[in-house]
C-alpha positions as CSV (number, residue, x, y, z in Angstrom):
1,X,58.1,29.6,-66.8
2,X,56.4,28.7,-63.5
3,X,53.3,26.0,-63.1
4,X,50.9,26.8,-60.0
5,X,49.5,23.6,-58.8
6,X,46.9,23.2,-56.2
7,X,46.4,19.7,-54.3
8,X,44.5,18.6,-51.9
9,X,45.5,16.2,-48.8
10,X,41.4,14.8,-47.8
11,X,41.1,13.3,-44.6
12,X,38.8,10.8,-44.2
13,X,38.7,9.6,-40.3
14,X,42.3,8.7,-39.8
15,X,42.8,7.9,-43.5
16,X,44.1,10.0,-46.8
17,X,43.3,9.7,-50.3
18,X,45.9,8.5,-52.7
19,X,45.4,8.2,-56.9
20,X,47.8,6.6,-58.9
21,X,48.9,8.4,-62.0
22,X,48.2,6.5,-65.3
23,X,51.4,4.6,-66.6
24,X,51.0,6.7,-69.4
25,X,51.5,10.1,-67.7
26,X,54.6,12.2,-69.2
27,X,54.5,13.3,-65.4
28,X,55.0,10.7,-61.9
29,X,53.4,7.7,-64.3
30,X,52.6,5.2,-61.9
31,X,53.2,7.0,-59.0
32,X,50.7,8.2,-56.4
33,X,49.7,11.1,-55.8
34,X,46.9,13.0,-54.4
35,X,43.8,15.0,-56.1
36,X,44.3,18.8,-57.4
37,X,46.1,20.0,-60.5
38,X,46.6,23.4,-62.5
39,X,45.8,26.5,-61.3
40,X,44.3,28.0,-64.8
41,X,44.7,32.4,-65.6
42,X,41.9,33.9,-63.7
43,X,41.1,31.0,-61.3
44,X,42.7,31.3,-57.3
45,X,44.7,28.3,-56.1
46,X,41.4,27.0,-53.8
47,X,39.1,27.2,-57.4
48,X,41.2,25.5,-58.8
49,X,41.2,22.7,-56.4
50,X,37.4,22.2,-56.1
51,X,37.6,22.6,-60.2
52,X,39.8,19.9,-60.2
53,X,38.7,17.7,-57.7
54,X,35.6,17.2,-59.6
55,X,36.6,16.2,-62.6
56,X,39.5,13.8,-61.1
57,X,37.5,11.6,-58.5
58,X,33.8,13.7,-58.4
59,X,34.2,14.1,-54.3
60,X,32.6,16.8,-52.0
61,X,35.7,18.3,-50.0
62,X,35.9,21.2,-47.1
63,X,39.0,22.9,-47.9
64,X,40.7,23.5,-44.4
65,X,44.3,25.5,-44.9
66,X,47.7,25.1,-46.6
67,X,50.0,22.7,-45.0
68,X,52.6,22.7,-47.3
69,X,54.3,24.9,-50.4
70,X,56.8,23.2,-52.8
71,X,59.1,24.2,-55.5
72,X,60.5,21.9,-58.1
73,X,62.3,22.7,-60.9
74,X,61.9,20.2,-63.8
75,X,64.7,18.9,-65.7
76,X,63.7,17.9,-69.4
77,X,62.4,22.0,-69.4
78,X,62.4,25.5,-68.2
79,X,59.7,24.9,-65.9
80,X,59.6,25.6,-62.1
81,X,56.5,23.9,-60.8
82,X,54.7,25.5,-57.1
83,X,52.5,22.9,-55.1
84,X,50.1,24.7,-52.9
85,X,48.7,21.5,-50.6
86,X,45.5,21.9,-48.4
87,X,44.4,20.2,-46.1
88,X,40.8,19.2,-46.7
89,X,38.1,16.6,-45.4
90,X,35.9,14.3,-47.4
91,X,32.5,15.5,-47.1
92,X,30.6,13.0,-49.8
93,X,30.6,11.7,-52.9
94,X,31.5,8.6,-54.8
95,X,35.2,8.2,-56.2
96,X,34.9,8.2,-59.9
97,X,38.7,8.3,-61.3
98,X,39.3,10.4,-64.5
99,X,41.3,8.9,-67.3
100,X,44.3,10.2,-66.0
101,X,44.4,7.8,-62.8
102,X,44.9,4.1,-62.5
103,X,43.8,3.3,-59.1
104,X,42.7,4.7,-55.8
105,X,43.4,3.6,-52.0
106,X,42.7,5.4,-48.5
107,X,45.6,4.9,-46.5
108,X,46.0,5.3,-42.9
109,X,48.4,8.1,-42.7
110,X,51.0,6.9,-40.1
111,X,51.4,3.7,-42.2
112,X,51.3,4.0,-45.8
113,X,55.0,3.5,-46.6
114,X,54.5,0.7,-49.4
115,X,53.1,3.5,-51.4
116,X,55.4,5.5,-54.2
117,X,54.2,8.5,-53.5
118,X,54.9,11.7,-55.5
119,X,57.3,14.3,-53.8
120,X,55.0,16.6,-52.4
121,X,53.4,14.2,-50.9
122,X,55.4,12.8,-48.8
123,X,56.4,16.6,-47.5
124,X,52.5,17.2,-47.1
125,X,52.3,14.0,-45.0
126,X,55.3,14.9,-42.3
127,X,54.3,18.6,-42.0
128,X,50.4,17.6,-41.6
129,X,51.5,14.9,-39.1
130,X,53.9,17.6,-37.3
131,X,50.7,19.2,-36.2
């Protein structure tokens, strides 16, 4: 079974976005991570993202272009999960977390190393930084 997930890297001046997943999550609990989820039957990857970007932190975003494709395959199932990340800048809006996040931090994105970050973020952050 494959997952399609769409996330968003929002730039803010010279800072990104981070949530923290709920210690509860079954997936990255207490791990950082940045907005975006499922892509749901029907919807394309950038729907999706504004879909979800909503109902996680209720932000205004420009969607920009993909910076990064992942593919992990998780262990504890037959599920391969695909992360689509954009690149996208804040336009406006208050952050207003969702249950499933903790916390929320902009972080200057040449020096945000005391965060656990999820996977895909970390790859999102060297390519976008490559440019």
């Amino acid at each position: 079974m494959f997952v399609v997930l769409a996330k968003a890297l929002i730039i803010k001046e010279d800072k990104i976005l981070l949530i923290k997943r709920n210690d509860k999550s079954l997936f990255g609990g207490g791990i950082w991570d940045i907005p975006g989820g499922k892509v749901e039957f029907g919807e394309s990857p950038e729907e999706s993202l504004i879909r979800e970007i909503h109902e996680e932190i209720s932000l205004n975003i420009k969607l920009l272009n993909v910076i990064d494709v992942n593919s992990a395959i998780d262990k504890n199932a037959p599920i391969q999960y695909i992360t689509i990340v954009y690149i996208s800048n804040y336009v406006n809006g208050t952050i207003q977390l969702n249950d499933e996040h903790s916390e929320y931090a902009w972080v200057d994105i040449r020096n945000n190393e005391d965060y656990k970050k999820l996977y895909y973020v970390e790859d999102a952050i060297v390519n976008y930084l490559k440019k």
